[in-house]
N, C-alpha and C positions, 0 to 999 in steps of 0.2 A: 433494469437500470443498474449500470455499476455501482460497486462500492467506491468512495474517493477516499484517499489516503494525501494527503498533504507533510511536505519536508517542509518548515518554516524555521527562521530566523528565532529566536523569543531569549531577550536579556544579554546574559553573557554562554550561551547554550543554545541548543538546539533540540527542535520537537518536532514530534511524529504523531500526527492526530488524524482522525478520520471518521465514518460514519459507527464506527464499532464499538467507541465506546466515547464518556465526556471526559475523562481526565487522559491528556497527552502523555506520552513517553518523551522522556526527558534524556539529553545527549550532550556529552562536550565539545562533539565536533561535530561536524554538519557531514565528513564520510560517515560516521558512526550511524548519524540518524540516516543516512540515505541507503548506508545498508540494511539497516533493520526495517526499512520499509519496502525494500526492496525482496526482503528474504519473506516479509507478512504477507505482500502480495502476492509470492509465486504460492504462499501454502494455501489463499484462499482462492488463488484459482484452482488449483488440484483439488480443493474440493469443493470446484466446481462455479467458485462466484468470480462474475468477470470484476476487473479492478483498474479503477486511471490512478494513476502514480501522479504528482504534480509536484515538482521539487522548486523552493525557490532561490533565489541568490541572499545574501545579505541585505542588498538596498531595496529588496522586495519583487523585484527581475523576476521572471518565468528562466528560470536555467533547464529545465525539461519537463515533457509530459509524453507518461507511456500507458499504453493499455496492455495489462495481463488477460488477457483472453481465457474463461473456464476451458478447462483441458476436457476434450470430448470425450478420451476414452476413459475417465476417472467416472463422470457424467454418463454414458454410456453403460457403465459397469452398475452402478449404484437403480439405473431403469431397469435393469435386466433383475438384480436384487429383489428390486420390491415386487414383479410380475409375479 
C-alpha cells in the first residue's frame, strides 16, 4: 500500500502531512509546500516506497493527485545487496 502525503490549505499557510510522521510541515505558500512534497516523494520512491501525492486547493478542491511509483532499479539493487 502507498504512503499518502497530503498538500492542504491550514490557517494562513500551508501544510504538508502524511503517513510518516503526526506533526505537519508547515509552508507560506502552497508552491512551497507542493514543492517540498513533491521533492519527499521522488526521495521515498528511490528508496523504494511507492507514494500518492494528493494536493488540494484553498476551498478544499482536489487540484491534483500523482503516484510516485518505487524506482525498480534502486529496489533491484538493495535485493541483490542482501542475497
Amino acid at each position: 500500500m502507498p504512503s499518502l502525503l497530503l498538500v492542504e490549505p491550514s490557517g494562513d499557510g500551508w501544510i504538508v502531512r502524511g503517513d510518516f510522521s503526526d506533526s505537519p510541515l508547515t509552508y507560506s505558500s502552497g508552491a512551497r509546500a507542493e514543492q517540498a512534497a513533491r521533492d519527499l516523494a521522488l526521495r521515498l520512491a528511490e528508496a523504494g516506497e511507492p507514494v500518492v501525492l494528493d494536493i488540494r486547493l484553498r476551498d478544499g478542491g482536489r487540484a491534483g493527485r500523482f503516484l510516485f511509483p518505487p524506482h525498480e532499479a534502486k529496489t533491484n539493487r538493495v535485493a541483490l545487496l542482501r542475497a
